[in-house]
C-alpha positions in Angstrom: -3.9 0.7 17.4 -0.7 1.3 17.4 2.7 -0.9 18.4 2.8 -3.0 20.8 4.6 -0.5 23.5 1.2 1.7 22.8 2.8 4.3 21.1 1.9 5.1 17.0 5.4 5.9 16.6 4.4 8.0 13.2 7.9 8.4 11.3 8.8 4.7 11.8 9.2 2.4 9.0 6.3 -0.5 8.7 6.8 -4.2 7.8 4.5 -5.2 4.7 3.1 -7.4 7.6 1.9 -4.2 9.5 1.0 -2.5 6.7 -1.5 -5.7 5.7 -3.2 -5.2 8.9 -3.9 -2.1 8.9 -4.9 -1.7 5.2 -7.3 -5.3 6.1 -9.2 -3.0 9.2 -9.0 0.5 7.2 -11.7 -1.6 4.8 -13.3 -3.8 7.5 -12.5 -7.2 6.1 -12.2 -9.8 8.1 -8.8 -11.4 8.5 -9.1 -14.9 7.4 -5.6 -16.8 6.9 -4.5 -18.1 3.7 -1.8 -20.5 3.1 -0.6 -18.6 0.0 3.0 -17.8 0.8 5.8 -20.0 2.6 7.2 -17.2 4.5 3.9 -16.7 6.3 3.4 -19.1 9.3 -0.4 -20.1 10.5 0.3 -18.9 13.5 1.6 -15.4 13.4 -0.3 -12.4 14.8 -0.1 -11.1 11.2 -1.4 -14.6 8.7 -5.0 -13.9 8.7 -4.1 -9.7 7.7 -1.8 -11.4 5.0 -4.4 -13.7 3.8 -6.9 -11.7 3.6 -5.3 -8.8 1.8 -4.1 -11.7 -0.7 -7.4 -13.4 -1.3 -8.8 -9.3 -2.2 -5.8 -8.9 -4.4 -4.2 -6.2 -2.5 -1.1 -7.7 -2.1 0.2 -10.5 -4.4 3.4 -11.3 -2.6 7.4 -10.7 -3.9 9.5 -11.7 -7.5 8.1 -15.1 -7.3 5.0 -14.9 -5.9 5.4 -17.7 -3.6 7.2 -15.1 -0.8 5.7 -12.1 1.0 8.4 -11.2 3.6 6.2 -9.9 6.0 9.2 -8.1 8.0 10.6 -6.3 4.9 10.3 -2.1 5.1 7.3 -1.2 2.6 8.7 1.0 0.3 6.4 3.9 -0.8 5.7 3.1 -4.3 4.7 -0.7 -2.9 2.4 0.9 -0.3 1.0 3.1 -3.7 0.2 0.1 -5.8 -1.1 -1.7 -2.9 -3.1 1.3 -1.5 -4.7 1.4 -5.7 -5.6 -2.1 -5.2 -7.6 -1.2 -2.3 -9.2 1.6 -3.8 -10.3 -0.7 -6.3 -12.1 -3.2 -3.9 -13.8 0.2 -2.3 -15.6 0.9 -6.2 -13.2 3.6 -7.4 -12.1 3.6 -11.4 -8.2 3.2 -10.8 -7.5 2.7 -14.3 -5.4 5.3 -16.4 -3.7 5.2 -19.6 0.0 5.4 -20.6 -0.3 9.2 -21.5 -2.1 10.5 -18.0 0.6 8.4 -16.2 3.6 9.9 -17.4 1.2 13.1 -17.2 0.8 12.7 -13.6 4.3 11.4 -12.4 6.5 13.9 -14.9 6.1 16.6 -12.2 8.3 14.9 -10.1 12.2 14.9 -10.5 12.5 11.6 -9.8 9.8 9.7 -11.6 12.0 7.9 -14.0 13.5 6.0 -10.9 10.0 4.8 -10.9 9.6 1.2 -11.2 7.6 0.5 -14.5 4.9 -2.4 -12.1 4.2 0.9 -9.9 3.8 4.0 -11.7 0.1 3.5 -12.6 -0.6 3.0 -8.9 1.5 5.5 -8.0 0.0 7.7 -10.4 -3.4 6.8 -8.8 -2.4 7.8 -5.7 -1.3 11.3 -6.8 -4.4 12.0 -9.1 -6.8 11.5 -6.1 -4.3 13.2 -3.6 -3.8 9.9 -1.6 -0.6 11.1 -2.0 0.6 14.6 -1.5 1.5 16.3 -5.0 3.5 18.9 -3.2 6.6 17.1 -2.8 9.2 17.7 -5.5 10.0 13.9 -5.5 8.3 10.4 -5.1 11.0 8.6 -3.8 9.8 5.3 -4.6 11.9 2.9 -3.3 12.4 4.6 0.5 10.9 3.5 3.0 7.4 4.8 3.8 6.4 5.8 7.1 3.5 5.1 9.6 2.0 8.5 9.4 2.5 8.5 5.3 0.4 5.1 5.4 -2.3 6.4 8.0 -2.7 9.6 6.1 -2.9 7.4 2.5 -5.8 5.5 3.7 -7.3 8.0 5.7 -7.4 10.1 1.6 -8.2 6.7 0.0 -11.5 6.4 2.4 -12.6 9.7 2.1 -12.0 9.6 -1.5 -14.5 6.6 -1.9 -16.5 7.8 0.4 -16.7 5.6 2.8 -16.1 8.0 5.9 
């Protein structure tokens, strides 16, 4: 649906607050707050996305668990993991061993800058082509963009087939 201004703006960053929403409707869950994290109000547009991507396991919140920052950037190896946690709720096997992940991820230059929580997901992500495997780097901790995001669970529904 876009921002509020009406436009999609595609190579903008997106909060982990925007990206809750929109990975909550890509699935058709119902947003549902939960009063997991003390950085997420009741009342914002964004608590019932948060909750209910938390209650699914999609997102389990920052370092303590206790914090979500819902206007942080998502960086792309974040939206990764979080984008193989969805996959799993829609039936796919997102499960790989030691040896196909460093298979996967050492065609990349950069995959040791990987962090070690997010290479199985981002690995995931690659393997089904969620992610494009054309690029010559992952560059995990950058920011992700709208149109990466849109495009990830665009690959991630038609993968499950549920398009």
């Amino acid at each position: 649906s876009g921002k509020s201004d009406g436009n999609f703006d595609p190579d903008g960053d997106m909060t982990r607050a925007e990206f809750a929403a929109i990975v909550v409707k890509a699935l058709g869950l119902t947003p549902a707050a939960a009063d997991r994290f003390t950085d997420v109000p009741a009342d914002a547009w964004y608590a019932g996305y948060v909750g209910t991507a938390s209650t699914y396991g999609i997102v389990t919140g920052t370092g303590d668990g206790s914090t979500f920052r819902p206007d942080g950037t998502i960086s792309r190896q974040e939206a990764a993991v979080m984008v193989a946690r969805a996959a799993k709720l829609c039936g796919m096997d997102t499960a790989l061993d030691t040896g196909a992940i460093r298979d996967i991820l050492a065609q990349f230059t950069d995959y040791v800058t990987t962090s070690e929580w997010a290479r199985e997901g981002l690995a995931f992500c690659y393997q089904e082509d969620i992610l494009d495997q054309s690029a010559l780097e992952i560059r995990p901790t950058a920011a992700i963009k709208r149109c990466e995001i849109a495009q990830m669970l665009f690959n991630l529904l038609g993968s499950a087939n549920l398009l």
